[in-house]
C-alpha positions in Angstrom: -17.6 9.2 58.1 -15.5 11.7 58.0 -15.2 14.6 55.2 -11.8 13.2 54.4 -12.5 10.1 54.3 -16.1 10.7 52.0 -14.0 12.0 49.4 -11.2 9.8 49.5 -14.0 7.2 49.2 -15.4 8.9 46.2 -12.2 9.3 44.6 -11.7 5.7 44.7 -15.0 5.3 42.9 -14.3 7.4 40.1 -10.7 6.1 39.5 -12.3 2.3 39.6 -14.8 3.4 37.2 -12.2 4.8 35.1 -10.6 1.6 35.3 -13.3 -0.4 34.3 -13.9 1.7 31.5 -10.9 1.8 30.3 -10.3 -1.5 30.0 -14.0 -2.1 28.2 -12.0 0.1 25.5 -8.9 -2.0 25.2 -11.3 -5.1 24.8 -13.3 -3.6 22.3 -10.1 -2.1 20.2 -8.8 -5.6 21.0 -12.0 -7.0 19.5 -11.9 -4.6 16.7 -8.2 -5.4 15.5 -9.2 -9.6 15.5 -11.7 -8.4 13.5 -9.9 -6.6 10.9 -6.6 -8.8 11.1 -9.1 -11.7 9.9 -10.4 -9.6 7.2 -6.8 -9.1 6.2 -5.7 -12.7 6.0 -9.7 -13.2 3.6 -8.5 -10.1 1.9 -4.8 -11.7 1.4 -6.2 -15.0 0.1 -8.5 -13.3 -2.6 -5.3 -12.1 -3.4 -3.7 -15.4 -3.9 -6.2 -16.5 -6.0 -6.4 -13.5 -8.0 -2.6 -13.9 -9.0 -3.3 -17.8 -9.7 -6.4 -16.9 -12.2 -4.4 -14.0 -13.8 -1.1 -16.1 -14.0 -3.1 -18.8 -16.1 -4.6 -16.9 -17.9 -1.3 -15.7 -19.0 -0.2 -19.3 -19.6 -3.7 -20.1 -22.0 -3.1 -17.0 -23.9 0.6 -18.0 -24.8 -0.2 -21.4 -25.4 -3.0 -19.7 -28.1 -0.8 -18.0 -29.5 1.5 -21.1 -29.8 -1.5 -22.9 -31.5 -2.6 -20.0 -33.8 1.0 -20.3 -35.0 1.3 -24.0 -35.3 -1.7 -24.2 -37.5 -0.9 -21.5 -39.6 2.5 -22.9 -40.4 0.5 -26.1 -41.2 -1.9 -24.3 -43.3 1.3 -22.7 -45.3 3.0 -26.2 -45.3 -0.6 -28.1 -46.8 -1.0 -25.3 -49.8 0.7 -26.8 -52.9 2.8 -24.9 -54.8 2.2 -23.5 -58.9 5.1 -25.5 -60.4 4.9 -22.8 -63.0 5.3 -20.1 -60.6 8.4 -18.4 -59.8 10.5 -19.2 -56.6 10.9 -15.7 -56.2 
């Protein structure tokens, strides 16, 4: 072989292996990014339920409050009033 055609041969080798390993990068970054898109959609549903727990929690807080309410107006309503004592 000639001298020209030993490094023409050689340069072919180097660019293939180039080639190969450039696309063993691309799969892995390919790999990497299903990896982290999948932790986004788990991170996205914790998410969801997070706003579902807080949201009723919101809802049994007011619905306390509405039944703090109700009872004291019942306990105001059951005490009976001193005839003898003024209205005012």
């Amino acid at each position: 072989m000639s001298r020209d055609a030993s490094a023409w041969q050689r340069g072919w080798q180097i660019a293939r292996a180039a080639a190969a390993a450039a696309l063993e990068e691309r799969d892995a970054a390919l790999r990497e990014l299903e990896w982290t898109q999948g932790q986004l959609v788990e991170l996205r549903e914790a998410v969801a339920e997070l706003r579902a727990a807080i949201t009723a929690r919101w809802a049994a807080e007011a619905r306390l409050a509405e039944l703090y309410r109700e009872r004291e107006i019942a306990r105001a309503s059951a005490v009976e009033r001193d005839p003898s004592a003024m209205l005012n």
